[in-house]
MMTF fields as JSON, N, C-alpha, C and O atoms, coordinates in Angstrom:
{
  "mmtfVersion": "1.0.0",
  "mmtfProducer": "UNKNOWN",
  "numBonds": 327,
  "numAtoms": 328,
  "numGroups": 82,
  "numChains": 1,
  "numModels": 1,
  "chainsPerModel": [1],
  "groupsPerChain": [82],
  "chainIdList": ["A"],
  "bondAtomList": [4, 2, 8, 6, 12, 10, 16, 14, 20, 18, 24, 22, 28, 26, 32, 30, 36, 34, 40, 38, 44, 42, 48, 46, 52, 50, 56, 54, 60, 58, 64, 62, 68, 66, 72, 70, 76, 74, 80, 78, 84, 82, 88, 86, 92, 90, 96, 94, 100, 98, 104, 102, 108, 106, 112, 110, 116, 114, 120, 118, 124, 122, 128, 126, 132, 130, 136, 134, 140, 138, 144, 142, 148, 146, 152, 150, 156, 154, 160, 158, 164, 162, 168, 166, 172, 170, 176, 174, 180, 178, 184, 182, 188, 186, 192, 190, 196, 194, 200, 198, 204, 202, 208, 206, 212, 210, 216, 214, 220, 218, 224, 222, 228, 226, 232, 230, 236, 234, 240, 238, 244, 242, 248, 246, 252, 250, 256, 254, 260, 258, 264, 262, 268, 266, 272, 270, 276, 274, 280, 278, 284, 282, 288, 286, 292, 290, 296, 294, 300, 298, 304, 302, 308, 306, 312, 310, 316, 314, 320, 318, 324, 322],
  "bondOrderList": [1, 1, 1, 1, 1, 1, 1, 1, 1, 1, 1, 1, 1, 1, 1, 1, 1, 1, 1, 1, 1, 1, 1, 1, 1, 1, 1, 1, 1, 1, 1, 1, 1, 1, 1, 1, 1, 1, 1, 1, 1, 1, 1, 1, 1, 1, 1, 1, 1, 1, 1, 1, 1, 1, 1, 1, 1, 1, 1, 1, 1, 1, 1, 1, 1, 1, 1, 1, 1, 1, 1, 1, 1, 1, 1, 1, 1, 1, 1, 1, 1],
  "groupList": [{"groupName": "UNK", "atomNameList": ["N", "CA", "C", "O"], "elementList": ["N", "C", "C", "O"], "formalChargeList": [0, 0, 0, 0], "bondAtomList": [1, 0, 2, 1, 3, 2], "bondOrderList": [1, 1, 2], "singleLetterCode": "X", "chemCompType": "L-PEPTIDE LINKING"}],
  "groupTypeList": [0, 0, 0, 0, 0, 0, 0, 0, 0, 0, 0, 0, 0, 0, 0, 0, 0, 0, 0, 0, 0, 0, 0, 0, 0, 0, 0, 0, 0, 0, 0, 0, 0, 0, 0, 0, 0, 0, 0, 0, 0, 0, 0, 0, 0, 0, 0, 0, 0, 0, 0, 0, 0, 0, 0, 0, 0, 0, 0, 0, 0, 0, 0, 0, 0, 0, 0, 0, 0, 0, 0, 0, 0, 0, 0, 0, 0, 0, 0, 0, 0, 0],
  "groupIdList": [1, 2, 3, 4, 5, 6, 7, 8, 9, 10, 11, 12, 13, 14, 15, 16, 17, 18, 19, 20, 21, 22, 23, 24, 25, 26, 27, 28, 29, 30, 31, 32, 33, 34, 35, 36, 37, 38, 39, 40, 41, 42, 43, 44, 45, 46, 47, 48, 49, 50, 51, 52, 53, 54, 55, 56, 57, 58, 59, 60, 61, 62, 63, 64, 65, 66, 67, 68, 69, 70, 71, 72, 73, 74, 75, 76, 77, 78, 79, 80, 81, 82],
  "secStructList": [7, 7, 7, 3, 3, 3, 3, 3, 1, 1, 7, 7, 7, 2, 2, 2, 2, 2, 2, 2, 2, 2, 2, 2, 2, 2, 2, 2, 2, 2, 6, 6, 6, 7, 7, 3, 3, 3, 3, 3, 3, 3, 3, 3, 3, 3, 6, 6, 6, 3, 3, 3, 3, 3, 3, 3, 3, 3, 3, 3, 5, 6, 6, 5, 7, 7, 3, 3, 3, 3, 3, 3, 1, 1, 1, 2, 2, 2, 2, 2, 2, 7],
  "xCoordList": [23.903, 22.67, 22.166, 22.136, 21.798, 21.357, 19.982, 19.441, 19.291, 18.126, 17.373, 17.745, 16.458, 15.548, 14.102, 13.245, 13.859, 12.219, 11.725, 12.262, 10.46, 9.289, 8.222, 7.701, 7.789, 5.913, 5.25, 5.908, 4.083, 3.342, 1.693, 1.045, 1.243, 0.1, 0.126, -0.882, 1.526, 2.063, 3.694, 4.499, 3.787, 5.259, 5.601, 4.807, 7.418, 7.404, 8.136, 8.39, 8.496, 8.747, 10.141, 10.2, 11.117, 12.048, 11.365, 11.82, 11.106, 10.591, 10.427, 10.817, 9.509, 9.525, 10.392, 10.393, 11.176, 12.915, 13.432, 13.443, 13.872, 14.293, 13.946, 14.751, 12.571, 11.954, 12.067, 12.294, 11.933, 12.179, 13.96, 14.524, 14.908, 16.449, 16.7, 17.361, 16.04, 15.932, 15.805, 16.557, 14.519, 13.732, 14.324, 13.991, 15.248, 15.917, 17.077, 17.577, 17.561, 18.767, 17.874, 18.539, 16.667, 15.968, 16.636, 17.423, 16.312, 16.371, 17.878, 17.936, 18.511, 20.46, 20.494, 21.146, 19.396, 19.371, 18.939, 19.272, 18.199, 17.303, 17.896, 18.597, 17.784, 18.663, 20.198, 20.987, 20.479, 22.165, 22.691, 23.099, 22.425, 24.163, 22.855, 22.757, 22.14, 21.126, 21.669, 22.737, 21.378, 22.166, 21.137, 21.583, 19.959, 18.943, 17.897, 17.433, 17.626, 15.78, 14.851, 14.89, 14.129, 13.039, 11.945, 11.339, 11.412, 10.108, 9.22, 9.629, 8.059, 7.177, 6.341, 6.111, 5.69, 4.431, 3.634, 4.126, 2.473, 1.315, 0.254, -0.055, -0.445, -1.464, -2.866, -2.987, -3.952, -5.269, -6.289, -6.503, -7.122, -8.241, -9.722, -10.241, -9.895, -11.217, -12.45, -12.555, -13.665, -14.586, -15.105, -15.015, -15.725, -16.16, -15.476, -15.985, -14.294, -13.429, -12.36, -11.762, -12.107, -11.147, -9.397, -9.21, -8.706, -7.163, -6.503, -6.609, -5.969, -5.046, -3.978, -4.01, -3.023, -1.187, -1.004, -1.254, -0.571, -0.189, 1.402, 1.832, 2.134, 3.434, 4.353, 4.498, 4.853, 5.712, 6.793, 7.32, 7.372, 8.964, 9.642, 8.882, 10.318, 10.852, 12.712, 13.27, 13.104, 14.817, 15.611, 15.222, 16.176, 17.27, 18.591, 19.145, 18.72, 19.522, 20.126, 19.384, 21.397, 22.026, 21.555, 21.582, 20.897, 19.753, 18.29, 17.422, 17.952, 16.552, 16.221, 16.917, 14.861, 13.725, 13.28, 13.206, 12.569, 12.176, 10.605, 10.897, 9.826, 8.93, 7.539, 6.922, 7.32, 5.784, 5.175, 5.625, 4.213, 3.163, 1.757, 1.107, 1.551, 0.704, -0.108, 0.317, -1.087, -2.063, -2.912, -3.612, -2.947, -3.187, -3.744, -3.647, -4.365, -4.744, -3.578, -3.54, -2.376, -0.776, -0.119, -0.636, 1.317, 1.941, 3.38, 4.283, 3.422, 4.304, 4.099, 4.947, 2.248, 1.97, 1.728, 1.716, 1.551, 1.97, 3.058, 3.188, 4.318, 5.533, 5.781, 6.445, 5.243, 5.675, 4.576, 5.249, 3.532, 3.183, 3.886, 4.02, 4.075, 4.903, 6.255, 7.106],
  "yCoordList": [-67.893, -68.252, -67.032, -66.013, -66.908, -66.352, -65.867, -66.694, -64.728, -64.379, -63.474, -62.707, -63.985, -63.393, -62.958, -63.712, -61.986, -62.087, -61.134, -60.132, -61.827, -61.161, -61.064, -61.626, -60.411, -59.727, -59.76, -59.539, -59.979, -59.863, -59.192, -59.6, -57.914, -57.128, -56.6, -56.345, -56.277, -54.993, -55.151, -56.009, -53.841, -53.739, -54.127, -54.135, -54.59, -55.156, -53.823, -52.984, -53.615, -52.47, -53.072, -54.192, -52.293, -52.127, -52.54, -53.599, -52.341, -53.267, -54.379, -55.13, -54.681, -56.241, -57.17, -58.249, -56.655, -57.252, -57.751, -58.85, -56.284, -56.498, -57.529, -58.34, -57.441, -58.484, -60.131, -61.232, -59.928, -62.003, -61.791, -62.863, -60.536, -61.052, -61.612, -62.548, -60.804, -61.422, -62.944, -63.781, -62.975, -64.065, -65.664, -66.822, -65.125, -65.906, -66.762, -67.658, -66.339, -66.778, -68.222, -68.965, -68.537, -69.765, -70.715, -71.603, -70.5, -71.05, -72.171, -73.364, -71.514, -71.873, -73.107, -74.145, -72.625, -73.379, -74.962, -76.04, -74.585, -75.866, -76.481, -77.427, -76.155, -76.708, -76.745, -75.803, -78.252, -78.419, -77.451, -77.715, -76.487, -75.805, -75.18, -75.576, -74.274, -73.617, -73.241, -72.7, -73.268, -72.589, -71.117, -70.009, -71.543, -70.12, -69.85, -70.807, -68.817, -68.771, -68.191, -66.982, -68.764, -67.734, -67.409, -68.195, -65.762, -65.917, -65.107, -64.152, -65.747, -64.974, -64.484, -65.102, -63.394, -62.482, -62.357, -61.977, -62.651, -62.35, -61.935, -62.392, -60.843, -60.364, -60.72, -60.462, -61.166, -61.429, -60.878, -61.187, -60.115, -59.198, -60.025, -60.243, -60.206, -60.871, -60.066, -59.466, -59.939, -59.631, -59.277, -58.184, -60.64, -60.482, -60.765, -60.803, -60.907, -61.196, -60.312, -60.267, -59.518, -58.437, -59.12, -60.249, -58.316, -58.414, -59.569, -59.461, -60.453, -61.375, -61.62, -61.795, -61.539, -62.116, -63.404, -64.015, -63.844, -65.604, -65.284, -64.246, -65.914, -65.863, -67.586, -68.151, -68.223, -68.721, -68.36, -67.257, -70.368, -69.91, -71.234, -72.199, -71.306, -72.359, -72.039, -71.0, -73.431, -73.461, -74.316, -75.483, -74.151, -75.247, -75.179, -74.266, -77.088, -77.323, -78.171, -78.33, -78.71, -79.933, -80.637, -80.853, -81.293, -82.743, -82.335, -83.2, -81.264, -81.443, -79.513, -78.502, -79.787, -78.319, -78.719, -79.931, -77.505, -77.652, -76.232, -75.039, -76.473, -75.373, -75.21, -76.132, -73.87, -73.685, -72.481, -71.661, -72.702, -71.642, -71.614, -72.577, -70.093, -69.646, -67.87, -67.014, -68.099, -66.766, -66.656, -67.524, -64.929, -64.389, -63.078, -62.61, -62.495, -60.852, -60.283, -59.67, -60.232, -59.66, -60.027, -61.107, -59.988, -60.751, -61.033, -61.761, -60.278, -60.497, -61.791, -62.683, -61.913, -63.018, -64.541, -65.688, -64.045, -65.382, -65.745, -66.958, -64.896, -65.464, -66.024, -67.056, -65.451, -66.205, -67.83, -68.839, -68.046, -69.054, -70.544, -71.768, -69.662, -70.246, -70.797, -71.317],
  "zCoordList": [-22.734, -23.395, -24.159, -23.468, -25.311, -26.308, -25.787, -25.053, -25.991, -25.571, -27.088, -27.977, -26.755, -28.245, -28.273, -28.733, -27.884, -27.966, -29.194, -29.667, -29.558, -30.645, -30.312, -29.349, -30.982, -30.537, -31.62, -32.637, -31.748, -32.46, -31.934, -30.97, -33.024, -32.339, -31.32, -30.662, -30.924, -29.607, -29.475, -29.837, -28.743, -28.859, -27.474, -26.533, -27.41, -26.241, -25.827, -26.691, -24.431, -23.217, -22.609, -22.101, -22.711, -22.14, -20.304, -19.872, -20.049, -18.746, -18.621, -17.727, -20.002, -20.361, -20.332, -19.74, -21.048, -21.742, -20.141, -19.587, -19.683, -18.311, -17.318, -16.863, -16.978, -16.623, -17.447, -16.946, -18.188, -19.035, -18.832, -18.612, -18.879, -18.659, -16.99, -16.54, -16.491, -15.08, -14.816, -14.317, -15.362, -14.983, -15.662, -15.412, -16.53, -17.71, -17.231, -17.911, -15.719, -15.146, -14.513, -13.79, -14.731, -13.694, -14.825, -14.499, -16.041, -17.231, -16.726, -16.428, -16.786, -16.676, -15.606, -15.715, -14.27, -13.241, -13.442, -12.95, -14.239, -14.949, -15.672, -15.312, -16.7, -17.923, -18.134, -18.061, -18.456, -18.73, -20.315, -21.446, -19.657, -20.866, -22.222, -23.384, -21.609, -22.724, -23.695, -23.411, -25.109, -25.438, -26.275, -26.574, -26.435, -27.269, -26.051, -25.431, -25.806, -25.686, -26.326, -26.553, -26.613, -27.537, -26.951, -26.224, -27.285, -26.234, -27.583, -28.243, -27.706, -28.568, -27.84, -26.801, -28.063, -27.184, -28.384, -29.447, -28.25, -29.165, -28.411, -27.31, -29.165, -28.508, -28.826, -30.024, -28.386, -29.307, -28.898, -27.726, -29.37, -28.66, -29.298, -30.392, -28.345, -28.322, -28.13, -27.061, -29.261, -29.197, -27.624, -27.065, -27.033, -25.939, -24.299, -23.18, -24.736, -23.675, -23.391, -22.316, -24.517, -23.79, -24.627, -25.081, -24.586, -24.931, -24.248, -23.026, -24.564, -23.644, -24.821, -26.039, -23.812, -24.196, -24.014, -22.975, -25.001, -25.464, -25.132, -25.635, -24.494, -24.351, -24.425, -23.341, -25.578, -25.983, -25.526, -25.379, -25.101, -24.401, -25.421, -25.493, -25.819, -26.644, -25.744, -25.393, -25.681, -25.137, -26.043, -26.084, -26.453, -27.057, -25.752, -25.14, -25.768, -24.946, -26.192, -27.161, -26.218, -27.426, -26.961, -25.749, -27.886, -28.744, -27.908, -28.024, -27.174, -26.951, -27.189, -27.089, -27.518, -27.185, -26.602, -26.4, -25.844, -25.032, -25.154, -25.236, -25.146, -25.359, -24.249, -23.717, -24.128, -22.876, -23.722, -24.523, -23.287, -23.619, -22.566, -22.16, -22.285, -21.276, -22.236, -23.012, -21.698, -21.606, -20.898, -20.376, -20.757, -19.53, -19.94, -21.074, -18.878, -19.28, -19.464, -20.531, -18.7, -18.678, -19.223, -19.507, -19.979, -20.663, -19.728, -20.141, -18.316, -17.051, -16.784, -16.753, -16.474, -15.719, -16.572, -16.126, -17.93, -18.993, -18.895, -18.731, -18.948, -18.978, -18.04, -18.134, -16.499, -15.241, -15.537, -15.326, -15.838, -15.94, -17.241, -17.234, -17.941, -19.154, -18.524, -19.245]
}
């Protein structure tokens, strides 16, 4: 399975990466025969609320996508919710 992530309004961390390659093997468990993942990280800083990470998971399996999206103060704990 193909792995791909982008960011937008922060950079992502070699920790990061590590962490979503890890976490990326649930993916396989789930899904018949993945063949992409995409993960977008966006960051949005809010006036009165403070910074939060939007984290996009999009999967291509043959004939279906499959897509989640979660935000969070963390962009660990978006992805784990995503």
């Amino acid at each position: 399975m193909e792995l791909r992530i982008s960011a937008r309004n922060l950079t992502v961390s070699e920790r990061f990466k590590d962490y979503v390659s890890d976490k990326s093997g649930k993916v396989s468990q789930l899904a018949h025969k993945p063949q992409e993942l995409n993960i977008k990280v966006t960051r949005h800083e809010h006036r009165s609320a403070g910074v939060e990470d939007q984290v996009e998971l999009t999967v291509y399996v043959p004939g279906h996508v499959v897509r989640a999206e979660a935000r969070s103060n963390d962009k660990f704990s978006a992805f784990d919710m995503a």
